[in-house]
N, CA, C and O atoms as a DFTB+ gen file, in Angstrom:
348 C
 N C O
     1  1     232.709     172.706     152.768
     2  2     231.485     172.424     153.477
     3  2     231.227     173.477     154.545
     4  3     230.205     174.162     154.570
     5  1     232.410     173.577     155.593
     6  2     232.059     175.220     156.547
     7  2     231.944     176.371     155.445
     8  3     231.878     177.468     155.999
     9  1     231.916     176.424     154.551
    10  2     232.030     177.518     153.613
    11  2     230.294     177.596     153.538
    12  3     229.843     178.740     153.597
    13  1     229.625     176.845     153.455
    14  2     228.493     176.471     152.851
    15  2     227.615     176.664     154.260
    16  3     226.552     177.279     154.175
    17  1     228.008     176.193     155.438
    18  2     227.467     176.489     156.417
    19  2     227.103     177.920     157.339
    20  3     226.251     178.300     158.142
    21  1     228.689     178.584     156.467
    22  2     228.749     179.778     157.327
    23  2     228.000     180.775     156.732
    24  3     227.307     181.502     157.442
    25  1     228.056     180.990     154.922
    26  2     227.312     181.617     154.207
    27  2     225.754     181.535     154.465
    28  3     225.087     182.567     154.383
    29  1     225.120     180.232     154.800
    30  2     224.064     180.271     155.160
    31  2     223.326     181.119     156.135
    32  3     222.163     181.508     156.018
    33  1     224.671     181.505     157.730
    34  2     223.978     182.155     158.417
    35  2     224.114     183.415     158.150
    36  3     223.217     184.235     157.955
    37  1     225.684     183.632     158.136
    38  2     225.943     184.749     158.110
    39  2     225.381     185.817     156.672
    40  3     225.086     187.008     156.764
    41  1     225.355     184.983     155.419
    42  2     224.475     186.029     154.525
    43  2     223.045     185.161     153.751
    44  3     223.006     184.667     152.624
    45  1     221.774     185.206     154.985
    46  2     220.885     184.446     153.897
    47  2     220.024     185.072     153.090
    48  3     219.016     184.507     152.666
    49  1     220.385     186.486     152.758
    50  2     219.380     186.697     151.761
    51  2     220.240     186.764     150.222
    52  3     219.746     187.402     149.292
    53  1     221.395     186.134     150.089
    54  2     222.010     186.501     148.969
    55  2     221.885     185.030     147.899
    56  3     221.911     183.873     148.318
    57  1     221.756     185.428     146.510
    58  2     221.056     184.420     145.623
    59  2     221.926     183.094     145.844
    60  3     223.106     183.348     146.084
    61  1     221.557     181.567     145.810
    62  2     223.005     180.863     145.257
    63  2     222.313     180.319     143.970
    64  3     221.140     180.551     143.679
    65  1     223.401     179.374     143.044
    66  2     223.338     178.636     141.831
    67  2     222.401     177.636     142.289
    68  3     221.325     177.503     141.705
    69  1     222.710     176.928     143.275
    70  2     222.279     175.524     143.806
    71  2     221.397     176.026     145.135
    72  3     221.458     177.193     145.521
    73  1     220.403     174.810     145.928
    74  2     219.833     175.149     146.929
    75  2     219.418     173.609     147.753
    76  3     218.670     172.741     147.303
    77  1     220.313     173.588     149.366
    78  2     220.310     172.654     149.843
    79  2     218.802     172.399     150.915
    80  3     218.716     172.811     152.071
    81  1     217.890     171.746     150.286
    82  2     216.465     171.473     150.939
    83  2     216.736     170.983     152.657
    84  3     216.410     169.940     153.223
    85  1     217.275     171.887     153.047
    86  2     217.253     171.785     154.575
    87  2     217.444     172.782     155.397
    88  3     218.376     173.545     155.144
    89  1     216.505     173.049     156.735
    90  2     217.034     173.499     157.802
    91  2     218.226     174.300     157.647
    92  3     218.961     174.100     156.680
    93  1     218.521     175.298     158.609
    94  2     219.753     176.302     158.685
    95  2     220.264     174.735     159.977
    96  3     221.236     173.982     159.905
    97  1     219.149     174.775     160.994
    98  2     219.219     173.369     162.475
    99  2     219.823     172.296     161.514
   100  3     220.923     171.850     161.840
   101  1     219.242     171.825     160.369
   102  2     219.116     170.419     159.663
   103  2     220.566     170.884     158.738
   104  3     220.739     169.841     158.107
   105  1     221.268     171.472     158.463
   106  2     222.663     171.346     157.425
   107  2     223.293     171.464     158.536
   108  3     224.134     170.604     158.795
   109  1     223.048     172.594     159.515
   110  2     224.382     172.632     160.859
   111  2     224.783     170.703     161.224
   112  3     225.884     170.153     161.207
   113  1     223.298     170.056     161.545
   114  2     223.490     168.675     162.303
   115  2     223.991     167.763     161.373
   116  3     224.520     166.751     161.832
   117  1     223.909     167.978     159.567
   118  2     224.216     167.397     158.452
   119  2     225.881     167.166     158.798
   120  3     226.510     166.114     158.909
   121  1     226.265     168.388     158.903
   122  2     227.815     168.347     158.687
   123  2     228.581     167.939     159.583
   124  3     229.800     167.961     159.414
   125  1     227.906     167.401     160.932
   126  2     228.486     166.947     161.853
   127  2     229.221     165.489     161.550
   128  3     230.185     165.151     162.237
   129  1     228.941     165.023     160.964
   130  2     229.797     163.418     160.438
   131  2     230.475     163.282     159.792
   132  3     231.483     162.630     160.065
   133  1     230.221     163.952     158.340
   134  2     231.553     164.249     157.813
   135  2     232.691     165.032     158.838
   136  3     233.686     164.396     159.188
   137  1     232.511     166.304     159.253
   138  2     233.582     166.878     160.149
   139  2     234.276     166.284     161.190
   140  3     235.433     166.570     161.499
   141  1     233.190     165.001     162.030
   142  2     233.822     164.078     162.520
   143  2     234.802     163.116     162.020
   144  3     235.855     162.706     162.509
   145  1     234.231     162.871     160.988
   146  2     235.210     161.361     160.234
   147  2     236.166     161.982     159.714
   148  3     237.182     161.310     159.540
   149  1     236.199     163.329     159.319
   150  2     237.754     163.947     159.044
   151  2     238.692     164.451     160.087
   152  3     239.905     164.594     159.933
   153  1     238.040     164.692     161.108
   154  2     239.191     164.803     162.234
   155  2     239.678     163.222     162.723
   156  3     240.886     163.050     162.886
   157  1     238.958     162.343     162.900
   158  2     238.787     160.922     163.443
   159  2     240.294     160.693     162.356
   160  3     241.449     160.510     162.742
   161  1     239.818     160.776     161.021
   162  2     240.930     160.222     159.895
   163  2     242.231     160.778     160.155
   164  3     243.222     160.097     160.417
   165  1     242.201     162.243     160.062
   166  2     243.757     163.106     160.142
   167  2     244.483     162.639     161.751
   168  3     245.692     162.526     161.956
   169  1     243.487     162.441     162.669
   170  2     244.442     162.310     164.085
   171  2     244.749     160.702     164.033
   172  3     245.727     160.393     164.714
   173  1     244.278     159.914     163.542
   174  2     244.257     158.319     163.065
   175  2     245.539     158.632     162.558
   176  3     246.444     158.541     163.387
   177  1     245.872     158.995     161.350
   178  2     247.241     159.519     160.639
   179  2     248.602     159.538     161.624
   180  3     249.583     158.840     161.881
   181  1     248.016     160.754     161.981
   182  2     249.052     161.623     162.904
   183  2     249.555     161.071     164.137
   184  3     250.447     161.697     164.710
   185  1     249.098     159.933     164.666
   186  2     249.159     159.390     165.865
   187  2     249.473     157.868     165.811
   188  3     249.746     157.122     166.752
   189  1     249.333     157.484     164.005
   190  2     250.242     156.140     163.842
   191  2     251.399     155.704     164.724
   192  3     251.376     154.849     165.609
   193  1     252.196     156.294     164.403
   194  2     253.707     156.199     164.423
   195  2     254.441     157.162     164.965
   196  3     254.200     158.251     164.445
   197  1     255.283     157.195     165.847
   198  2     256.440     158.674     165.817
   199  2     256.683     158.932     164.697
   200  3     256.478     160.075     164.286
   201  1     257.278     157.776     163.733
   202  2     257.664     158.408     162.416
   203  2     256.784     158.953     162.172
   204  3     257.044     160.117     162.480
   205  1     255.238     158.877     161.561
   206  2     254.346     159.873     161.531
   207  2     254.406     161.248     161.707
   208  3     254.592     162.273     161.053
   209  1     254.009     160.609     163.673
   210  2     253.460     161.916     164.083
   211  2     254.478     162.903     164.282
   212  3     253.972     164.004     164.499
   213  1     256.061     162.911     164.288
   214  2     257.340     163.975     164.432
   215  2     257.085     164.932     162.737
   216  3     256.651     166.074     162.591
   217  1     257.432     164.182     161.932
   218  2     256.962     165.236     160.983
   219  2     255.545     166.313     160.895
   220  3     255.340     167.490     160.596
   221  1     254.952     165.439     161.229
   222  2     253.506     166.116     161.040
   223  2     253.469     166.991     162.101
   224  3     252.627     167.888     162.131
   225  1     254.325     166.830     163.022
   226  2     254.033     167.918     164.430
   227  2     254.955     169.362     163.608
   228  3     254.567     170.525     163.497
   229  1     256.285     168.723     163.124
   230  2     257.208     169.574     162.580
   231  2     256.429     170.440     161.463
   232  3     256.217     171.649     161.553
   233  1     256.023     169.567     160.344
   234  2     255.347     170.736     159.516
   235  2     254.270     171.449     159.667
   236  3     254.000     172.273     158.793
   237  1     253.240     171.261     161.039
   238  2     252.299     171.907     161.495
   239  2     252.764     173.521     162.418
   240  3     252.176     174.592     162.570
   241  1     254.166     172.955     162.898
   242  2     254.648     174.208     163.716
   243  2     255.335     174.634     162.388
   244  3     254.761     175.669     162.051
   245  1     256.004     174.419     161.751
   246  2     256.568     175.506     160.776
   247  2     255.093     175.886     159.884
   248  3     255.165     177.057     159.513
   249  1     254.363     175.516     159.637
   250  2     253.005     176.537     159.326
   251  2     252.434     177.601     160.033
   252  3     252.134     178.726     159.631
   253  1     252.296     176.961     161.429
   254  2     251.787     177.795     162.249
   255  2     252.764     179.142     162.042
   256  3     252.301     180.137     161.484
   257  1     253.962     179.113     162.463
   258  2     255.364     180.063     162.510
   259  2     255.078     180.936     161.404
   260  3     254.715     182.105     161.537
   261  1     255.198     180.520     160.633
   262  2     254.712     181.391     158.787
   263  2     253.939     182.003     159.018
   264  3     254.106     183.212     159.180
   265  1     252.640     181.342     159.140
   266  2     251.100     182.101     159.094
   267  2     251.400     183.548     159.806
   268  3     251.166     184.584     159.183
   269  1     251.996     183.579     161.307
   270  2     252.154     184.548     162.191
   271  2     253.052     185.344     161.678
   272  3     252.982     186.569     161.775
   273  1     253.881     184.788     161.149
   274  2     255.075     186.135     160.195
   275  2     254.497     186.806     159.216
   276  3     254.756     187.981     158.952
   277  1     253.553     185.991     158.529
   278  2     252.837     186.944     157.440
   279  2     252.398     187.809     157.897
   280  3     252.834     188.923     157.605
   281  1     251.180     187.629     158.951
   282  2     250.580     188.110     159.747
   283  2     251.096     189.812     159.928
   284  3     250.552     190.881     159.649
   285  1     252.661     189.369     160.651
   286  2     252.812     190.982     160.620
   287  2     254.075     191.298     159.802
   288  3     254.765     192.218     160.243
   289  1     254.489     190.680     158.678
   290  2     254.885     191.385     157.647
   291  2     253.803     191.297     156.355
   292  3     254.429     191.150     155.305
   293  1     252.916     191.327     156.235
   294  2     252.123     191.254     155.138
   295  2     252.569     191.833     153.357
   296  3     252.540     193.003     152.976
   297  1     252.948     190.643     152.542
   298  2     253.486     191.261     151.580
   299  2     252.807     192.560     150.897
   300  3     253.504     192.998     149.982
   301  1     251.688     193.235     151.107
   302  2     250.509     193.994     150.582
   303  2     250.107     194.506     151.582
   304  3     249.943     193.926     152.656
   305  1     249.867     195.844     151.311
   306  2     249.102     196.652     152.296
   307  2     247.514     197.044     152.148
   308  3     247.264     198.006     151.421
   309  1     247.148     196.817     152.363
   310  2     245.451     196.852     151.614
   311  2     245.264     198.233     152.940
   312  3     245.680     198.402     154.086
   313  1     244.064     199.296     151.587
   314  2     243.950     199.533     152.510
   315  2     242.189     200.388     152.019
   316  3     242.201     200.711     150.832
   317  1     240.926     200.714     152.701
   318  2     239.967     200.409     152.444
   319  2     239.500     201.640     151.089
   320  3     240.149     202.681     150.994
   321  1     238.717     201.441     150.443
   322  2     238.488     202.157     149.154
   323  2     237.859     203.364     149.200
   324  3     238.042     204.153     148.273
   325  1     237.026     203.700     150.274
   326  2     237.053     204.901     150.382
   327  2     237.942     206.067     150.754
   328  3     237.903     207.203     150.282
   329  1     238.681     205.627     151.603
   330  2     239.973     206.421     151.870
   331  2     240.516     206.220     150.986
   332  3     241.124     207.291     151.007
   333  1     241.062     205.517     149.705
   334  2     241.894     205.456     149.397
   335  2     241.534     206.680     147.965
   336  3     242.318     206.938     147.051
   337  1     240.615     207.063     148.091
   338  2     239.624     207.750     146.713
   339  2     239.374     209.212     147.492
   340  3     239.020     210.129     146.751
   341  1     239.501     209.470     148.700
   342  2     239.623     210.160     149.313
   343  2     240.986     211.503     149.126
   344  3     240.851     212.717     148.976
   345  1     242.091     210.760     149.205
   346  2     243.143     210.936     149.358
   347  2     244.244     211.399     148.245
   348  3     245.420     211.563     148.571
């Protein structure tokens, strides 16, 4: 759904398959309830129980930890196509 929101602003002259009859104002204010009722749901979850919420804290910091190691060991080096045609 942010996928759908962000494409809207950030690229609107590019074709889509489908076309949502609203506002760029009117889909931003659309998605506000769903995005609510899914944070409302996941912290509802997470805030049951210690039993719960200790794992869920645990596997959120060992994600976080990862993400940042990838970060700067990146298995792949990308690197942009003109230089690389350059070179």
């Amino acid at each position: 759904m942010s996928a759908a929101v962000r494409m809207r602003f950030s690229h609107p002259e590019i074709d889509r398959p489908y076309r949502v009859n609203l506002s760029d104002r009117s889909l931003a204010v659309s998605m506000v309830l769903p995005f609510t009722l899914g944070v409302f749901i996941m912290m509802n979850e997470l805030t049951k129980s210690w039993s719960s919420f200790s794992p869920n804290v645990v596997a959120l910091l060992i994600g976080y930890l990862a993400q940042k190691y990838i970060e700067r060991h990146p298995y792949h080096e990308y690197s942009k196509v003109l230089e690389a045609s350059l070179t």
